[in-house]
C-alpha positions as CSV (number, residue, x, y, z in Angstrom):
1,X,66.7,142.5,152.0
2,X,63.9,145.2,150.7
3,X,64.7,147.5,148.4
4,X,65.5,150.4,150.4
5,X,67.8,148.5,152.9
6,X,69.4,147.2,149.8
7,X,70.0,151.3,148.5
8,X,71.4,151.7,151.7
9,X,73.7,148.9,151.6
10,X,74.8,150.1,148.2
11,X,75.7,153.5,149.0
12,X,77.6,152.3,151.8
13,X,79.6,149.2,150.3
14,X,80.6,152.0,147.9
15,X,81.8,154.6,150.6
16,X,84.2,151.8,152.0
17,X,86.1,151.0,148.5
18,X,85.8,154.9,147.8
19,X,87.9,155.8,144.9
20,X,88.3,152.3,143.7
21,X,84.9,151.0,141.9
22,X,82.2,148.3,142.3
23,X,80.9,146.5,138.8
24,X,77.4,146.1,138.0
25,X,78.3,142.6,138.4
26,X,80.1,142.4,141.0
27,X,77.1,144.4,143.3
28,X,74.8,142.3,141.7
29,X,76.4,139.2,143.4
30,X,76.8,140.9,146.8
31,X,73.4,141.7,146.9
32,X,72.0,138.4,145.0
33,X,70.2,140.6,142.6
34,X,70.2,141.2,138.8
35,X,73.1,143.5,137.2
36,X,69.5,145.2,136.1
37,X,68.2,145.5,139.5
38,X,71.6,147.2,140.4
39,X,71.9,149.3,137.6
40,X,68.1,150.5,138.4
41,X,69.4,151.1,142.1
42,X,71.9,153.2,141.0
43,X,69.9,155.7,138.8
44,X,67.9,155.9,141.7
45,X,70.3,157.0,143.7
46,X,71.6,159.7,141.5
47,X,68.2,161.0,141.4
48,X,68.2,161.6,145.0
49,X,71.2,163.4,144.5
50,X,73.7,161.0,145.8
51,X,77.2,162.3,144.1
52,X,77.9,158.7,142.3
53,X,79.3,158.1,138.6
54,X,80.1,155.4,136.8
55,X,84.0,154.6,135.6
56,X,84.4,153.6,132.1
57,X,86.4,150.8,130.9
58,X,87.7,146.9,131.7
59,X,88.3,147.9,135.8
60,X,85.6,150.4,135.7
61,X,82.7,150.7,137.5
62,X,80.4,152.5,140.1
63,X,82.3,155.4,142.0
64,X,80.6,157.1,145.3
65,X,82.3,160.6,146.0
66,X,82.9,159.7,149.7
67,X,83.9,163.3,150.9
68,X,80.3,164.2,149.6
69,X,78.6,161.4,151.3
70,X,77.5,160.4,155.0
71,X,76.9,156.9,156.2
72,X,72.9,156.8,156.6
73,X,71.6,157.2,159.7
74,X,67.9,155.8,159.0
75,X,66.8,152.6,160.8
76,X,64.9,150.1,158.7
77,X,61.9,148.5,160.7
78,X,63.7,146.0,161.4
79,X,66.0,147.0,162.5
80,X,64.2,149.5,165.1
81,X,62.4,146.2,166.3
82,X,66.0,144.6,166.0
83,X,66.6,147.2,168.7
84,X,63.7,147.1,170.9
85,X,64.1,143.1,171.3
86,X,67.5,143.4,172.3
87,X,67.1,146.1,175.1
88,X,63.9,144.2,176.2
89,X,67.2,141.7,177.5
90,X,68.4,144.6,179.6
91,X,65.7,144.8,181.8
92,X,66.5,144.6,185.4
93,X,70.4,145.8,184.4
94,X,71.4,149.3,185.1
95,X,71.0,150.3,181.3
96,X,67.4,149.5,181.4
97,X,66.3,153.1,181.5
98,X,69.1,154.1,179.5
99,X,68.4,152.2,176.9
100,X,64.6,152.7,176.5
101,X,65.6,156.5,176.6
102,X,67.9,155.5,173.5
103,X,65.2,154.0,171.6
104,X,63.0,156.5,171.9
105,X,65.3,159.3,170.4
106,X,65.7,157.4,167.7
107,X,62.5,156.3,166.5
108,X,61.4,160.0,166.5
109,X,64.2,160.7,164.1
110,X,63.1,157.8,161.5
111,X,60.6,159.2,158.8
112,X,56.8,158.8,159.4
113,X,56.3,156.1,157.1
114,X,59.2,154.1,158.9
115,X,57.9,154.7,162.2
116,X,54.8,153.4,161.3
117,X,56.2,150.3,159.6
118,X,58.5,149.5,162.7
119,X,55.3,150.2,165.3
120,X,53.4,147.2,162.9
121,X,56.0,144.9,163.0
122,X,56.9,145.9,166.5
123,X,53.3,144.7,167.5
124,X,53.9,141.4,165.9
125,X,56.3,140.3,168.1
126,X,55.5,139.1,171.6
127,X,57.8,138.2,174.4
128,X,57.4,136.0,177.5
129,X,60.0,136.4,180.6
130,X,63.8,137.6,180.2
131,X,64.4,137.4,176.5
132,X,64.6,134.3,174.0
133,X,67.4,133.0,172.9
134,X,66.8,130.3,170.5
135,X,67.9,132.0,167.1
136,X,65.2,132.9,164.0
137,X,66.5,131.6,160.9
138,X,66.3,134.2,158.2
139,X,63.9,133.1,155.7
140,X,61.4,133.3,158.8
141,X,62.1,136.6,160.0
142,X,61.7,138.0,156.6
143,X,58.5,136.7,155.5
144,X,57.0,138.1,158.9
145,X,58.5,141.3,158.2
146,X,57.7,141.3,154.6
147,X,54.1,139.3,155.5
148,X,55.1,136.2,152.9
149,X,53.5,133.0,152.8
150,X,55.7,130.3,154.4
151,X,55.9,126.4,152.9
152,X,57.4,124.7,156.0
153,X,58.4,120.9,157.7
154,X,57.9,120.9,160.7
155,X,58.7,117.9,163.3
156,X,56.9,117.3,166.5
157,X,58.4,116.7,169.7
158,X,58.7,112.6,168.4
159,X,60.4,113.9,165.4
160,X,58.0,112.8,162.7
161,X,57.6,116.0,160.4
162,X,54.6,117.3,158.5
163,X,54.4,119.3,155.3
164,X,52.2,122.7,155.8
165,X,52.2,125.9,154.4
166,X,51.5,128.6,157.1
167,X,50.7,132.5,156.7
168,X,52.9,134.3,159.2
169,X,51.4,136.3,161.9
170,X,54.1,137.3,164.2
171,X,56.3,135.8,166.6
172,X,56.4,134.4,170.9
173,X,59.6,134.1,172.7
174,X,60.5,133.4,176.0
175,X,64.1,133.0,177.6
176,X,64.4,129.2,175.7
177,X,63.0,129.6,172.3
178,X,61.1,132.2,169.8
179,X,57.9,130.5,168.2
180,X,56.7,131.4,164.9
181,X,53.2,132.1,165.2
182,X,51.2,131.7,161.9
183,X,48.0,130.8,159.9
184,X,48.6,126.9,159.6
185,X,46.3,125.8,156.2
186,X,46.7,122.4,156.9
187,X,45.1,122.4,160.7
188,X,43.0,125.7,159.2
189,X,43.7,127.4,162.6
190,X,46.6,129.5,164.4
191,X,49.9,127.7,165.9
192,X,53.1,127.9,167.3
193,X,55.6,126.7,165.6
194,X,59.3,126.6,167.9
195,X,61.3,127.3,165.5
196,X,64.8,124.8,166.0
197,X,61.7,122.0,164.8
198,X,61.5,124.0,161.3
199,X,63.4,121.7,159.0
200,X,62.6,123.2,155.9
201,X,61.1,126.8,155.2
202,X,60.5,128.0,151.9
203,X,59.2,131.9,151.1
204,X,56.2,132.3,148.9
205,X,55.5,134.9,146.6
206,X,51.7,135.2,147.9
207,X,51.2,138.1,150.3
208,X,49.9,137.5,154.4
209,X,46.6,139.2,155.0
210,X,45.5,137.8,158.2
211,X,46.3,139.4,161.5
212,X,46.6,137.9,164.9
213,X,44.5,138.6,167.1
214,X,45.6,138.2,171.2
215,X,42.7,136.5,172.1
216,X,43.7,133.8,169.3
217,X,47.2,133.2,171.3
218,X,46.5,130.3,173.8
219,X,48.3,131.4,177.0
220,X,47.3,133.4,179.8
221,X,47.2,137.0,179.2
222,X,49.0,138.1,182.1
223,X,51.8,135.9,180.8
224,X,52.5,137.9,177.7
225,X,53.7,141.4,177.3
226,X,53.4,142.7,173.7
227,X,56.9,144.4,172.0
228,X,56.5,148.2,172.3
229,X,58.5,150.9,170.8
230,X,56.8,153.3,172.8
């Protein structure tokens, strides 16, 4: 979770316990970050001017005035492209229109720099036929949203499994399974990877540069059609 899903989070696990209060430490372990971390969040919040105080004393804690507060209405990038995917399955239903219609209002509502970030992510995802449904484990879908280095084992249709460490470039899913399509160092080339074959995945600290590039996908181009929030 990035920080400003995570100051989103925070403001709303708040609203829901609104009057009781939420410890430093306690927040700290729902969000698997440092009491420091939290207590950095929080000042950060009050800067923005969100009506939040902390309580004194063995009970006490962080208190959210939830008469004063809204729940936030900004999508995250990913969840925008969390959106798009799942109305790309609604093609040929009656909500097809509907639902592209839907997206569209509220992408023009996210701020500019959010936009843009869910448009960039957006076009690294690619789709083949009705929707996949394999699932993405987490680790994954963050390090292409975040553009981490990956250290994965992978096993091969025999089941023997190779260590690699692969640079993240985007994803490929058709109605069976989503593909994690990456920067492998250890072939020095692109590939596919299905992902129910990862059988370890470890996130990096060392930022993706690469991009894909269609012409590096091997499949017909007629076959894919690129993700658009348009």
């Amino acid at each position: 979770m990035n920080r400003t899903d995570r100051l989103y989070a925070l403001v709303e696990e708040l609203r829901a316990v609104s009057p009781r209060p939420r410890s430093a430490r306690w927040l700290a372990q729902r969000f698997e970050v440092s009491s420091r971390t939290i207590e950095r969040d929080i000042g950060a919040l009050q800067q923005a001017g969100v009506p939040l105080w902390a309580e004194p004393g063995r009970t006490g804690g962080y208190v959210v005035d939830r008469a004063h507060t809204l729940p936030p209405v900004n999508l995250s990038a990913a969840e925008a492209v969390a959106m798009a995917v799942a109305l790309h399955r609604l093609a040929g239903t009656p909500f097809a229109a509907a639902g592209a219609t839907a997206l569209r209002k509220l992408v023009a509502v996210m701020p500019p720099a959010d936009a843009a970030e869910a448009r960039r992510l957006a076009g690294r995802v690619h789709l083949i036929g009705g929707g996949p449904a394999a699932p993405v484990p987490a680790v994954v879908a963050d390090a292409v949203a975040a553009r981490r280095v990956l250290r994965i084992r992978y096993a091969d249709r025999a089941g023997a499994a190779t260590e690699r460490v692969v640079e993240p470039l985007g994803f490929l899913g058709n109605p069976r399974h989503w593909y994690l399509l990456a920067w492998c160092r250890l072939r020095d080339g692109p590939r596919a990877f299905r992902v129910d074959r990862l059988v370890a995945v470890t996130a990096l600290p060392e930022a993706v540069c690469r991009e894909l590039r269609p012409d590096e996908l091997d499949i017909p181009h007629e076959r894919v059609r690129p993700l658009s929030l348009a």
